[in-house]
N, CA and C atoms of all chains as a GROMACS GRO file, in nm:
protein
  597
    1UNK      N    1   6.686   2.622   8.029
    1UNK     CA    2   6.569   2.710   8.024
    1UNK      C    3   6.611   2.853   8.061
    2UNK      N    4   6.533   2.962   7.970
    2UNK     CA    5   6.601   3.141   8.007
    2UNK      C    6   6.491   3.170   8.080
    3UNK      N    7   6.527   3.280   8.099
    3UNK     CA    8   6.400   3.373   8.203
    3UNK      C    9   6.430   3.493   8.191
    4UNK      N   10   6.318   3.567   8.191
    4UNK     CA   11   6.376   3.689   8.234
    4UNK      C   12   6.319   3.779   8.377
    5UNK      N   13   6.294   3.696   8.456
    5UNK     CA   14   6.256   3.754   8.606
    5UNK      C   15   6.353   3.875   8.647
    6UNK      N   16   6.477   3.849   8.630
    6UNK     CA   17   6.556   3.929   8.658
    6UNK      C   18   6.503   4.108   8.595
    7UNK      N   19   6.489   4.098   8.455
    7UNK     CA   20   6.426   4.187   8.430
    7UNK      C   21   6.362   4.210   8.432
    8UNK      N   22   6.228   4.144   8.436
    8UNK     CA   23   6.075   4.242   8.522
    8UNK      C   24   6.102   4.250   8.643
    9UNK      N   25   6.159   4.197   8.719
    9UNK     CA   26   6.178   4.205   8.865
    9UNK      C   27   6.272   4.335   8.901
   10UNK      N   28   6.351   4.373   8.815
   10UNK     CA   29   6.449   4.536   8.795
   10UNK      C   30   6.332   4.615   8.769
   11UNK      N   31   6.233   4.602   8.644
   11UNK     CA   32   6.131   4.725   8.603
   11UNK      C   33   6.053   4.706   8.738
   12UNK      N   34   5.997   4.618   8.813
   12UNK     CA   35   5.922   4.618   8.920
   12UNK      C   36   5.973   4.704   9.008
   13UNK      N   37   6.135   4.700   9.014
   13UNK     CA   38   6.212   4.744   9.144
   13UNK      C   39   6.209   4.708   9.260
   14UNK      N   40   6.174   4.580   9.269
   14UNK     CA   41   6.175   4.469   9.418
   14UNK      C   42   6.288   4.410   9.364
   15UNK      N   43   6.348   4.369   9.536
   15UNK     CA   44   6.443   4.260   9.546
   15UNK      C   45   6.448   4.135   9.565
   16UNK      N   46   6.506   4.044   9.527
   16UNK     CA   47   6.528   3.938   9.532
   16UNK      C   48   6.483   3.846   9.671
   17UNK      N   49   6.472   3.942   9.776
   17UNK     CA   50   6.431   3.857   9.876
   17UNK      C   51   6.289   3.946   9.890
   18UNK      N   52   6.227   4.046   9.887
   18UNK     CA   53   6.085   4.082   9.860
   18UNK      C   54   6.019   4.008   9.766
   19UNK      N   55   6.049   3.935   9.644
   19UNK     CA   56   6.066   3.854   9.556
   19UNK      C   57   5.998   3.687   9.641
   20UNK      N   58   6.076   3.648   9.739
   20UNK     CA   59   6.109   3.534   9.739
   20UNK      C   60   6.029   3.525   9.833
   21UNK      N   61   5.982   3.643   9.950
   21UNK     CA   62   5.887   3.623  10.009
   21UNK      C   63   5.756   3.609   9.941
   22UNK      N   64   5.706   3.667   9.833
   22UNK     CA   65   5.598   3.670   9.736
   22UNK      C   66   5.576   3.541   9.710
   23UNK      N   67   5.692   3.435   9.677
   23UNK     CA   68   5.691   3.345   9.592
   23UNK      C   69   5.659   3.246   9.745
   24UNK      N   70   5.736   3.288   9.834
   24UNK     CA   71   5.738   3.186   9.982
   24UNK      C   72   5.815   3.076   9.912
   25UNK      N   73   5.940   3.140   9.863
   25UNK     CA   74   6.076   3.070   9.859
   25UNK      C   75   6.195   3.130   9.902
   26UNK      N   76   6.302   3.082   9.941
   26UNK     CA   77   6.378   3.174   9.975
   26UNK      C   78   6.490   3.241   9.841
   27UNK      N   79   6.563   3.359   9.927
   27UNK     CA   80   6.631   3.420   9.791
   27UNK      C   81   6.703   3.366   9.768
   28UNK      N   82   6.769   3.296   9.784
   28UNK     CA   83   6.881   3.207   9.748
   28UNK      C   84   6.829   3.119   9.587
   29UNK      N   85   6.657   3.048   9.626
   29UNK     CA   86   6.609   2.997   9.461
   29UNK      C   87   6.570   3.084   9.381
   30UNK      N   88   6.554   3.211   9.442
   30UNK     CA   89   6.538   3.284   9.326
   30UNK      C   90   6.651   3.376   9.269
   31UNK      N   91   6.734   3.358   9.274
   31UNK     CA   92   6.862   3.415   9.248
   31UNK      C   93   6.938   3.288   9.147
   32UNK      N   94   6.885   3.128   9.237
   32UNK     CA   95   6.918   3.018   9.131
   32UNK      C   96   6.855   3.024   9.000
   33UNK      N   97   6.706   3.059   9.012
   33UNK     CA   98   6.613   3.059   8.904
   33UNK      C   99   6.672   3.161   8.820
   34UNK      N  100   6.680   3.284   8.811
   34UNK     CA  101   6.759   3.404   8.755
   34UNK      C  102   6.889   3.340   8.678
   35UNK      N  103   6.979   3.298   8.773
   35UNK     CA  104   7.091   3.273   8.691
   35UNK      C  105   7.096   3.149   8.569
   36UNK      N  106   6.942   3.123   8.567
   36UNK     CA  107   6.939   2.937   8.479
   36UNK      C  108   6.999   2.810   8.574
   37UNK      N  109   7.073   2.830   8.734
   37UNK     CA  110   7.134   2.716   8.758
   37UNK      C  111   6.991   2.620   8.809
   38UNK      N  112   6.872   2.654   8.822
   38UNK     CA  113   6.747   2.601   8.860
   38UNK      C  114   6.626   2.608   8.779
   39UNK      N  115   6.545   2.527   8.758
   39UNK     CA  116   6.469   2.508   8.667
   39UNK      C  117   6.334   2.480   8.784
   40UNK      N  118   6.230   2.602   8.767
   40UNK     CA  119   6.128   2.558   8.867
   40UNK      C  120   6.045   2.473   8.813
   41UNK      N  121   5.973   2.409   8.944
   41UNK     CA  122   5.826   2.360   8.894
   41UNK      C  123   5.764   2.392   8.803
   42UNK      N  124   5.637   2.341   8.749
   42UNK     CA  125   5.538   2.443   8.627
   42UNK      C  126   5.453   2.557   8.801
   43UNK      N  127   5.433   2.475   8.852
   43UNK     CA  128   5.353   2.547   8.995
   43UNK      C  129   5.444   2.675   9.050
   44UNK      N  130   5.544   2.667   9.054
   44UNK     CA  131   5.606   2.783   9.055
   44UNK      C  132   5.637   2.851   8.953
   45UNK      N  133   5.675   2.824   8.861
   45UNK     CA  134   5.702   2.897   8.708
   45UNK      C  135   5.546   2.990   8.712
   46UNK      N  136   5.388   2.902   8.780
   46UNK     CA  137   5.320   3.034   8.712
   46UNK      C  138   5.314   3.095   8.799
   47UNK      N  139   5.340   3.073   8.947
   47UNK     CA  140   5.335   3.147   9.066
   47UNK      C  141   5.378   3.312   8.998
   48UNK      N  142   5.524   3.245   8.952
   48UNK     CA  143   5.620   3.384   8.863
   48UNK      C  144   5.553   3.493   8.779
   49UNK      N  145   5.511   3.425   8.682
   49UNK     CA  146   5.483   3.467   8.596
   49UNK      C  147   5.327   3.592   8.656
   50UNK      N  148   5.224   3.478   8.692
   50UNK     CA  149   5.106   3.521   8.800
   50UNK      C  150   5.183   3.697   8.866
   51UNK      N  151   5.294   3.675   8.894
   51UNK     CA  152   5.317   3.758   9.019
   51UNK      C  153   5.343   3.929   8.927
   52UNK      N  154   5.420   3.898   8.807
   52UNK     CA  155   5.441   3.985   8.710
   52UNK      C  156   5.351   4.040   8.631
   53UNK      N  157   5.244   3.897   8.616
   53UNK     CA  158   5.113   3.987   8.534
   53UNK      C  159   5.180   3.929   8.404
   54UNK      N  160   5.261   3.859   8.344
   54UNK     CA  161   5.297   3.801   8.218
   54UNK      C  162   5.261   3.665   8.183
   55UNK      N  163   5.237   3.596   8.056
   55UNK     CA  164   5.231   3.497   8.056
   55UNK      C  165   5.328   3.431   8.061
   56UNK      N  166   5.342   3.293   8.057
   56UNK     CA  167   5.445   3.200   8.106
   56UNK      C  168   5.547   3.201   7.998
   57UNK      N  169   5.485   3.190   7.892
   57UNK     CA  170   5.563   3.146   7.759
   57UNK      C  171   5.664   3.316   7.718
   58UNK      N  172   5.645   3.440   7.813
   58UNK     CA  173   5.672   3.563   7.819
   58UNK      C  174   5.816   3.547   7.868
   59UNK      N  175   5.758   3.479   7.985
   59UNK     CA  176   5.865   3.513   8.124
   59UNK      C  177   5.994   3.390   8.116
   60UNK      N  178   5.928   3.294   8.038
   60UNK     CA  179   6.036   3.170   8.021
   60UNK      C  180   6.034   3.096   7.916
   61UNK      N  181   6.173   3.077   7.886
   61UNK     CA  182   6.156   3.020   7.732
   61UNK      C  183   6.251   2.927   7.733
   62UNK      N  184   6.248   2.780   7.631
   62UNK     CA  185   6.345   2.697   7.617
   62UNK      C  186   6.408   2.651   7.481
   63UNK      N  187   5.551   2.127  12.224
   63UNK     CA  188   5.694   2.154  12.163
   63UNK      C  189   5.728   2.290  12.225
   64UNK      N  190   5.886   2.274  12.302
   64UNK     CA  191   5.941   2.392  12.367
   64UNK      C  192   6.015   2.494  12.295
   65UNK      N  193   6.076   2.430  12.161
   65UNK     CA  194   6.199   2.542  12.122
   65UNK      C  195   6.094   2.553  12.002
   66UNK      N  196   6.170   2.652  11.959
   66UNK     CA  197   6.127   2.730  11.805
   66UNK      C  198   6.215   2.692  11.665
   67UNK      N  199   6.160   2.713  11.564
   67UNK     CA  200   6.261   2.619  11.450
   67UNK      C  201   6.368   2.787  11.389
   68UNK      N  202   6.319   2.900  11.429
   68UNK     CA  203   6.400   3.039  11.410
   68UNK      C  204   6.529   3.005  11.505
   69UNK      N  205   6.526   2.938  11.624
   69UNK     CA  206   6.620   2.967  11.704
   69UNK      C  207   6.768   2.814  11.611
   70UNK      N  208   6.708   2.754  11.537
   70UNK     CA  209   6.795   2.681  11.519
   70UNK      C  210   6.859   2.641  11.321
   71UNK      N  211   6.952   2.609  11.331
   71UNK     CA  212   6.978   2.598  11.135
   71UNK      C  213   7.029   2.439  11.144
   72UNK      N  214   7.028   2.360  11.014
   72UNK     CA  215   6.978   2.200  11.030
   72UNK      C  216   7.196   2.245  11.028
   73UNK      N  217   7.247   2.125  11.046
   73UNK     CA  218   7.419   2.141  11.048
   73UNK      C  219   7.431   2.077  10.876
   74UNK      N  220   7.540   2.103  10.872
   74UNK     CA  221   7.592   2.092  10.753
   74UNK      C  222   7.669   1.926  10.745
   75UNK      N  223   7.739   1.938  10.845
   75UNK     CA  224   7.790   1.807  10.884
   75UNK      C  225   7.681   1.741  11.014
   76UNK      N  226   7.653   1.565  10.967
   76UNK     CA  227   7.527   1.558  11.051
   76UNK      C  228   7.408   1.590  11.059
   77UNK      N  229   7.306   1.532  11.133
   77UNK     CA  230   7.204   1.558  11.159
   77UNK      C  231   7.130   1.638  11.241
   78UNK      N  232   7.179   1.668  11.269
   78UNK     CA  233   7.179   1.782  11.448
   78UNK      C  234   7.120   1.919  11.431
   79UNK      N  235   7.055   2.029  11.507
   79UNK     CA  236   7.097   2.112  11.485
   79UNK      C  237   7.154   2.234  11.526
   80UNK      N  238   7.207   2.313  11.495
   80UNK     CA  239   7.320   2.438  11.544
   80UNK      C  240   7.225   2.526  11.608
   81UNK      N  241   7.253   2.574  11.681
   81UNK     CA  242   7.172   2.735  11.741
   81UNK      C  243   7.218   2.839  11.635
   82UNK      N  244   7.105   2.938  11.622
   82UNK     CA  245   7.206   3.034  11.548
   82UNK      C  246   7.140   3.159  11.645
   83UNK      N  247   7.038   3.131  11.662
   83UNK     CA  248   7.000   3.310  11.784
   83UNK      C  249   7.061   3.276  11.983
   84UNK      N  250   7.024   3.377  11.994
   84UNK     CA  251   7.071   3.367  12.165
   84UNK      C  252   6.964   3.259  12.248
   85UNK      N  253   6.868   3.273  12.198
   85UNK     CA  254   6.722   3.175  12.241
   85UNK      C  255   6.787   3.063  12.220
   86UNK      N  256   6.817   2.999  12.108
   86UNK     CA  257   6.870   2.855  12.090
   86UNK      C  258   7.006   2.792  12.198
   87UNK      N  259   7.096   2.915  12.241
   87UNK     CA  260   7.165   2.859  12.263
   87UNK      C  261   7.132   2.874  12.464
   88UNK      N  262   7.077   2.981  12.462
   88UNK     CA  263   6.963   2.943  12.628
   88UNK      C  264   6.890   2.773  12.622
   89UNK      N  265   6.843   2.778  12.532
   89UNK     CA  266   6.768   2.627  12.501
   89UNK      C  267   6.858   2.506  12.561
   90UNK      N  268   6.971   2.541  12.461
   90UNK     CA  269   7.061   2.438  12.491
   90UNK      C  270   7.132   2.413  12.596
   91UNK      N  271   7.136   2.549  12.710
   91UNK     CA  272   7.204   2.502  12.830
   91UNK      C  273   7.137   2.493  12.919
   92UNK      N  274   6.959   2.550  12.888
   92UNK     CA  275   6.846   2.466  13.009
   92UNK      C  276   6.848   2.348  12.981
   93UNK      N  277   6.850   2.287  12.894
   93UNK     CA  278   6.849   2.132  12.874
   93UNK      C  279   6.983   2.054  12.933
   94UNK      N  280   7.090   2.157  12.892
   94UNK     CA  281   7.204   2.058  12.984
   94UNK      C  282   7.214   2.041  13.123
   95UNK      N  283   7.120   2.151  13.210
   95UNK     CA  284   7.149   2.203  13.342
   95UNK      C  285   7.032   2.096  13.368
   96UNK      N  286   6.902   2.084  13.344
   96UNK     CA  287   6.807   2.001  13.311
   96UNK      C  288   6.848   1.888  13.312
   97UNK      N  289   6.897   1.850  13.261
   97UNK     CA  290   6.970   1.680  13.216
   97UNK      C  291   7.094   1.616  13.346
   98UNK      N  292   7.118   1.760  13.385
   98UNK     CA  293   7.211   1.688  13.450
   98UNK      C  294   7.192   1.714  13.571
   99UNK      N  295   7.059   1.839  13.632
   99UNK     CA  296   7.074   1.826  13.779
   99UNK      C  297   6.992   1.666  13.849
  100UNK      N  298   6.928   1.597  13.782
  100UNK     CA  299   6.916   1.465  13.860
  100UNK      C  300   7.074   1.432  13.914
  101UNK      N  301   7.157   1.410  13.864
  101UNK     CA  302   7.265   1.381  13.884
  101UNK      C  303   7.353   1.418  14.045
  102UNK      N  304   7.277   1.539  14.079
  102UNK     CA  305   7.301   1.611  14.215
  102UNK      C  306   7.162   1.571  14.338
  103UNK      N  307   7.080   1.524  14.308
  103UNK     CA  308   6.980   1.484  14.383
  103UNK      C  309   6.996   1.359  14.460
  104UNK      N  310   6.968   1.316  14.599
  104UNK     CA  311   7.008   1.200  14.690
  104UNK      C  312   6.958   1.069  14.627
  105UNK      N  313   6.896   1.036  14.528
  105UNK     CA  314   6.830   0.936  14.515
  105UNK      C  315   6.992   0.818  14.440
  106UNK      N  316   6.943   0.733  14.445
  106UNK     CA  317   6.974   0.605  14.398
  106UNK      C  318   7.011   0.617  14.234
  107UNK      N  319   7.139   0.585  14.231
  107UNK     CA  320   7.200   0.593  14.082
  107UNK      C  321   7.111   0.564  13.963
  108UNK      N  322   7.031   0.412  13.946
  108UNK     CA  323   6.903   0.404  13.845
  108UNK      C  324   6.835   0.531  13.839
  109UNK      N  325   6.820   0.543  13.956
  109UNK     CA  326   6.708   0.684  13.962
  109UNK      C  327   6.733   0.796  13.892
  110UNK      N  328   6.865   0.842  13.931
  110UNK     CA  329   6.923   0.939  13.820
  110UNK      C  330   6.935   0.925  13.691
  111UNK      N  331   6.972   0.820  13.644
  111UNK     CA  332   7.005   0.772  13.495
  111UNK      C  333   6.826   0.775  13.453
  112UNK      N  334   6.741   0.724  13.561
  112UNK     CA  335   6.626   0.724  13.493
  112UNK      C  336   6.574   0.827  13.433
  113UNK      N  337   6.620   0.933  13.555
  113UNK     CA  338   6.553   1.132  13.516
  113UNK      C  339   6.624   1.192  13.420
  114UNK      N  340   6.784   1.131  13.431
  114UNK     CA  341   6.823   1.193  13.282
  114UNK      C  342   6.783   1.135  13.186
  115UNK      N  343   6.761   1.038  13.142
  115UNK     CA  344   6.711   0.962  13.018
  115UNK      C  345   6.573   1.079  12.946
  116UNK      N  346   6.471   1.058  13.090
  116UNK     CA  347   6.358   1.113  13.039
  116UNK      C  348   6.335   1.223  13.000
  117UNK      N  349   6.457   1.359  13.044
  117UNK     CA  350   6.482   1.459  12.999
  117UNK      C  351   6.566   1.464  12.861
  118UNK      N  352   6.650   1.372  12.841
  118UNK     CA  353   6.707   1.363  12.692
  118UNK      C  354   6.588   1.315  12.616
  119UNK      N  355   6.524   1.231  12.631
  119UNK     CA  356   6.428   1.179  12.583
  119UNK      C  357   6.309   1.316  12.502
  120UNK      N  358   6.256   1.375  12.608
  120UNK     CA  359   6.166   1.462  12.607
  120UNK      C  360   6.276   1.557  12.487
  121UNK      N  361   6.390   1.607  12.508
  121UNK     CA  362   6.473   1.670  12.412
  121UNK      C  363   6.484   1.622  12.250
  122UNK      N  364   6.488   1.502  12.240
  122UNK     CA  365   6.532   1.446  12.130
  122UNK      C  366   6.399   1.496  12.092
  123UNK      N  367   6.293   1.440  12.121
  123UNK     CA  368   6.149   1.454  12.021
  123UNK      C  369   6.087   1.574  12.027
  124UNK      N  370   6.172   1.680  12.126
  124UNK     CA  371   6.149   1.869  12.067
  124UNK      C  372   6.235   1.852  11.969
  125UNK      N  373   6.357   1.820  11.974
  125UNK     CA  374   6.454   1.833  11.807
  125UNK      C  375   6.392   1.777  11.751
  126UNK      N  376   6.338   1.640  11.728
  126UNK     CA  377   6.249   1.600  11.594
  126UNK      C  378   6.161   1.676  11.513
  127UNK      N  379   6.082   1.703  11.639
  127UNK     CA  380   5.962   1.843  11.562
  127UNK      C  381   6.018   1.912  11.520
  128UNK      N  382   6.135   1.958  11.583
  128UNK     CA  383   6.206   2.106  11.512
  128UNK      C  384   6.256   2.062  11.386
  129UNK      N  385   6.326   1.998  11.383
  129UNK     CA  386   6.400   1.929  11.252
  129UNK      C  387   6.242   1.932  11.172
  130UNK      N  388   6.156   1.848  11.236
  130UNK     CA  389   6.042   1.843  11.106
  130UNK      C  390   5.988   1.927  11.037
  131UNK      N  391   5.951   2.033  11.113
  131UNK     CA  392   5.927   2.195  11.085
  131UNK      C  393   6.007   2.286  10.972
  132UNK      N  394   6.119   2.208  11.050
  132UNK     CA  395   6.216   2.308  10.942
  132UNK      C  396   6.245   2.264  10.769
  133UNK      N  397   6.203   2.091  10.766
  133UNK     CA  398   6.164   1.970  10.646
  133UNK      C  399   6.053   2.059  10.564
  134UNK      N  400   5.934   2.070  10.645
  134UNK     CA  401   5.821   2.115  10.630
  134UNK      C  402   5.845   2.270  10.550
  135UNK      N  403   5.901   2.345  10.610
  135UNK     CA  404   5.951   2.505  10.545
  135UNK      C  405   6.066   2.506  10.407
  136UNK      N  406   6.114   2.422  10.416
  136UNK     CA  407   6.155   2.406  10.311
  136UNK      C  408   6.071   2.450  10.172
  137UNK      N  409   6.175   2.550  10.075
  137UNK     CA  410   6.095   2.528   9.887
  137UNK      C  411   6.153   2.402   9.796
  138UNK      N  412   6.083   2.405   9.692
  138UNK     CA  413   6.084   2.314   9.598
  138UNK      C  414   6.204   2.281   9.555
  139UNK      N  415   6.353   2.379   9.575
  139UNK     CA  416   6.443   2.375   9.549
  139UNK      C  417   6.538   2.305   9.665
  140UNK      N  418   6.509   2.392   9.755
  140UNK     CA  419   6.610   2.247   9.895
  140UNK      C  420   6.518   2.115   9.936
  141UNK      N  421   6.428   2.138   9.862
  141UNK     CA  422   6.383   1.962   9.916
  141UNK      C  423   6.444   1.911   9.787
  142UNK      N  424   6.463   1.942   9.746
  142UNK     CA  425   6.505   1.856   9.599
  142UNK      C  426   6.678   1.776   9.685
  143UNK      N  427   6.751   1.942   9.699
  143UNK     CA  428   6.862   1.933   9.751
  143UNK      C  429   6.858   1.849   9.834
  144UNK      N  430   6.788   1.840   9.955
  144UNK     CA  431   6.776   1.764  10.072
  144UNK      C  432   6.728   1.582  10.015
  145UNK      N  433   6.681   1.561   9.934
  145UNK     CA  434   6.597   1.467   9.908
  145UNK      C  435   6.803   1.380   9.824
  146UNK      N  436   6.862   1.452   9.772
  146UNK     CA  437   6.968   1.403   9.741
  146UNK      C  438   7.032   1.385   9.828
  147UNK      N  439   7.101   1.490   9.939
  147UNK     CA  440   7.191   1.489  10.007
  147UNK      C  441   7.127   1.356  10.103
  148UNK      N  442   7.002   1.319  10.152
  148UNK     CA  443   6.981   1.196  10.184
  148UNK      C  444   7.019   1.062  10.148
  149UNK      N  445   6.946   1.081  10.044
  149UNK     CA  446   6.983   0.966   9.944
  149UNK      C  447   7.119   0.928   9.906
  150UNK      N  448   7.236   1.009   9.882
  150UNK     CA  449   7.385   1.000   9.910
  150UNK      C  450   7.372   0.908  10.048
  151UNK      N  451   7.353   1.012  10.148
  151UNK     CA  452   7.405   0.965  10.280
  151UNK      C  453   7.335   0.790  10.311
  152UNK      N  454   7.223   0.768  10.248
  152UNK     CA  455   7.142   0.628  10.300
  152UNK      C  456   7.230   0.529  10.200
  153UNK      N  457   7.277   0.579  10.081
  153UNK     CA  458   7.371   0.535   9.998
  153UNK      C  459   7.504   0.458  10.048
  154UNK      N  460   7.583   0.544  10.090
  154UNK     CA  461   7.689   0.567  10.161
  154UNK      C  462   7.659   0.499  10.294
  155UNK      N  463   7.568   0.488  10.388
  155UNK     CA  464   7.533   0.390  10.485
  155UNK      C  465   7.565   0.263  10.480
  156UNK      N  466   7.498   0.254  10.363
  156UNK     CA  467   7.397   0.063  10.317
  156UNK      C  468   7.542  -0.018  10.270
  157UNK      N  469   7.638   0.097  10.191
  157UNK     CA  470   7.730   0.032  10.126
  157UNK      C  471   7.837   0.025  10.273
  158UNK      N  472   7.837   0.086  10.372
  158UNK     CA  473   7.942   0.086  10.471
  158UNK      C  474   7.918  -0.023  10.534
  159UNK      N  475   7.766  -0.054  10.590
  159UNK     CA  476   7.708  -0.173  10.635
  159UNK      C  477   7.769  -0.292  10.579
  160UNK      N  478   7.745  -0.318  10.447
  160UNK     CA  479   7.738  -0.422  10.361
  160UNK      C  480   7.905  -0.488  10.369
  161UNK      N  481   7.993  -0.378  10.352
  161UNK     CA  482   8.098  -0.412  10.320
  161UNK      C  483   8.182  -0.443  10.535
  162UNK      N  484   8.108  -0.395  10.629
  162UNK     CA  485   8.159  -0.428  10.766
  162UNK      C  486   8.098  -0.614  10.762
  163UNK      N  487   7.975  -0.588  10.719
  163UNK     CA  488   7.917  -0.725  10.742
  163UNK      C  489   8.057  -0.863  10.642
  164UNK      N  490   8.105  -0.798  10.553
  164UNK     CA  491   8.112  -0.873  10.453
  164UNK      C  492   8.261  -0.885  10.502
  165UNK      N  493   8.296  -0.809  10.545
  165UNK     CA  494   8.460  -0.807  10.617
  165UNK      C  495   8.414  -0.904  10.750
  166UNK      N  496   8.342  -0.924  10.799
  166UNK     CA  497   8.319  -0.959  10.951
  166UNK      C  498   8.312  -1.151  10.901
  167UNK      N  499   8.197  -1.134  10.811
  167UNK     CA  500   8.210  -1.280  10.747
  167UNK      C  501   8.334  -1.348  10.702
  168UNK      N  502   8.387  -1.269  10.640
  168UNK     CA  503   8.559  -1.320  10.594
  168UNK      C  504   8.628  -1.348  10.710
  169UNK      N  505   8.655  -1.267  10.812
  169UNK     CA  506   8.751  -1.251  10.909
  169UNK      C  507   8.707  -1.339  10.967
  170UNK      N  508   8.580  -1.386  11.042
  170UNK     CA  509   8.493  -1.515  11.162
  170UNK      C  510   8.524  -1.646  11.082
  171UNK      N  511   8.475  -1.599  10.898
  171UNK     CA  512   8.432  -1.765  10.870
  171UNK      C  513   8.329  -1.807  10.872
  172UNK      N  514   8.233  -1.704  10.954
  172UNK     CA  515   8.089  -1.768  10.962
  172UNK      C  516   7.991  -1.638  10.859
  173UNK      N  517   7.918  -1.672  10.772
  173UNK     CA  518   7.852  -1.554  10.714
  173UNK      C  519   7.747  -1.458  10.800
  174UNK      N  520   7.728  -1.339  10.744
  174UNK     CA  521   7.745  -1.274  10.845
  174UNK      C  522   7.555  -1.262  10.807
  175UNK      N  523   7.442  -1.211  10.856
  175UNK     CA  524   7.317  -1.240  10.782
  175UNK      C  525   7.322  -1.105  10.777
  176UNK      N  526   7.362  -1.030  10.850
  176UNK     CA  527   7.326  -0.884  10.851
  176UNK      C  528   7.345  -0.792  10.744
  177UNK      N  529   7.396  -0.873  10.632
  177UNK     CA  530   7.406  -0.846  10.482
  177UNK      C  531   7.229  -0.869  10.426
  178UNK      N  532   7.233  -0.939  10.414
  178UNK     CA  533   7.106  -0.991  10.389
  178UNK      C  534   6.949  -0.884  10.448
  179UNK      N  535   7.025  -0.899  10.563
  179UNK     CA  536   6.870  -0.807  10.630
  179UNK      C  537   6.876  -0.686  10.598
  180UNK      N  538   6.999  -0.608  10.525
  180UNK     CA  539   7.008  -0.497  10.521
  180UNK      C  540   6.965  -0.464  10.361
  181UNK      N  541   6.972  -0.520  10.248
  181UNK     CA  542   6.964  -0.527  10.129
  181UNK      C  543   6.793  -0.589  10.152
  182UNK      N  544   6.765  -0.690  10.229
  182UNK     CA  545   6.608  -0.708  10.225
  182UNK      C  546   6.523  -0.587  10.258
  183UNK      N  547   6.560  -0.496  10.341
  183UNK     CA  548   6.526  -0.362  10.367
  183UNK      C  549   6.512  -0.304  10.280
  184UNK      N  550   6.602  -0.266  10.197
  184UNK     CA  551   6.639  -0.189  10.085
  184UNK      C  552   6.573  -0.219   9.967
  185UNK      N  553   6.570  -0.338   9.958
  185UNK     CA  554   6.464  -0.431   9.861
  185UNK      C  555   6.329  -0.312   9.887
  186UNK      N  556   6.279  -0.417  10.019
  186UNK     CA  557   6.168  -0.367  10.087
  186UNK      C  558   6.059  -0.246  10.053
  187UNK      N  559   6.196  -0.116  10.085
  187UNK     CA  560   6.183   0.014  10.118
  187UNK      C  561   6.161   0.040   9.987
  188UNK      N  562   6.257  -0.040   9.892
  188UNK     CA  563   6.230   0.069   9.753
  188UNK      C  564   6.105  -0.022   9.672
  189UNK      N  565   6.049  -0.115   9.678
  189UNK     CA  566   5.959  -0.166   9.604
  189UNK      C  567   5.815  -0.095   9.680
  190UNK      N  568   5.823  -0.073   9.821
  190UNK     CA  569   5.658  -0.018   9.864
  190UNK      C  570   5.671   0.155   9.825
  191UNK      N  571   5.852   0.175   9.770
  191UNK     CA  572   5.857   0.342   9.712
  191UNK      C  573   5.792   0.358   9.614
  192UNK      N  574   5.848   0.289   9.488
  192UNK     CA  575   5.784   0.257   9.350
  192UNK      C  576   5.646   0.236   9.323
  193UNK      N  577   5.590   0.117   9.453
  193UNK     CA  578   5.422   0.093   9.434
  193UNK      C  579   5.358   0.219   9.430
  194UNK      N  580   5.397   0.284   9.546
  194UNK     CA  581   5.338   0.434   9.589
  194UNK      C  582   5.348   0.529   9.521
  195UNK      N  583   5.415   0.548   9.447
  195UNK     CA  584   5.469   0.655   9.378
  195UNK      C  585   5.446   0.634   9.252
  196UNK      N  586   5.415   0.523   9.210
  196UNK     CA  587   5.330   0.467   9.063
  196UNK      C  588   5.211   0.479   9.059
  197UNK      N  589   5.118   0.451   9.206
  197UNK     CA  590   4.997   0.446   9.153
  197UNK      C  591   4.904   0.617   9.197
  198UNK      N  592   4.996   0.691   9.266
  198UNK     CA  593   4.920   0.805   9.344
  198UNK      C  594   5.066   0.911   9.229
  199UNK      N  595   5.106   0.864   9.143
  199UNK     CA  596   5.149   0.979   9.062
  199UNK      C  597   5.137   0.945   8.886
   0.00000   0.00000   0.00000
């Protein structure tokens, strides 16, 4: 599964652990999620998406 | 509950856990000074063993909470992790068990049951897993 958190999360200009507090995960999964080595929940996937203001099918694709 | 789950990180090796702030590791040497001044008091040897017990005692089940807390804080991603690295380790248990019991039977001559009770467990544990997890998912 791709994502592109990484890049709305650059246009946002928050970090990865400002990020992870939002999500109330730590940065470490969201740095997994970013790189593809983690595949979230759907409950977190819309947390993500929710947090960006994008839809799901935007922010992640398979 | 006395300690805080900030003052401590779960170990890597084991179950235990590490101090990582200055608080945790104060924690850890009121509890040793704790534990062991019965040991200096006039009373009767039981007596001592009794007061240390109840102070390890009282310790173990602040680490439980803490440990639980820190279960509890966990995301979706280290419980996953954690939910494996268990499952290895209960893995790796059952089969160490199985195979002492099974060496112990060979070596006596007499079979050993503690094979048995340990796989009936396991039985046990994973059929009321499955019920539960079938009908509430």
């Amino acid at each position: 599964m791709n994502n592109k958190i990484k890049e709305f999360r650059k246009f946002k200009n928050i970090t990865q652990e400002e990020l992870a507090k939002r999500l109330s995960v730590t940065r470490q999964t969201v740095n997994a999620i970013e790189q593809g080595k983690y595949s979230p929940s759907l409950e977190l996937a819309f947390k993500i998406s929710r947090y960006f203001e994008k839809d799901i099918e935007e922010m992640f694709s398979y | 509950m006395i300690a805080k789950k900030e003052w401590f990180k779960p170990r890597v090796f084991g179950w235990s856990l590490r101090p990582v702030t200055w608080e945790g590791w104060v924690y850890i040497a009121i509890v040793a000074l704790i534990a062991l001044f019965p040991l200096s008091l006039p009373f009767n040897p039981e007596i001592k063993i009794a007061l240390c017990t109840i102070v390890v005692i009282v310790f173990l089940v602040d680490s439980l909470i803490v440990m639980f807390q820190m279960y509890r804080a966990l995301d979706e991603r280290e419980r996953k992790h954690q939910m494996i690295i268990e499952s290895s380790a209960s893995f790796a248990a059952v089969l160490a068990i199985v195979l002492v019991a099974l060496y112990d039977s060979i070596a006596s001559g007499i079979l050993n049951i503690g094979i048995f009770i340990v796989l009936g467990a396991m039985v046990l544990a994973k059929t009321i897993a499955t019920i539960y997890l079938t009908k509430n998912e």
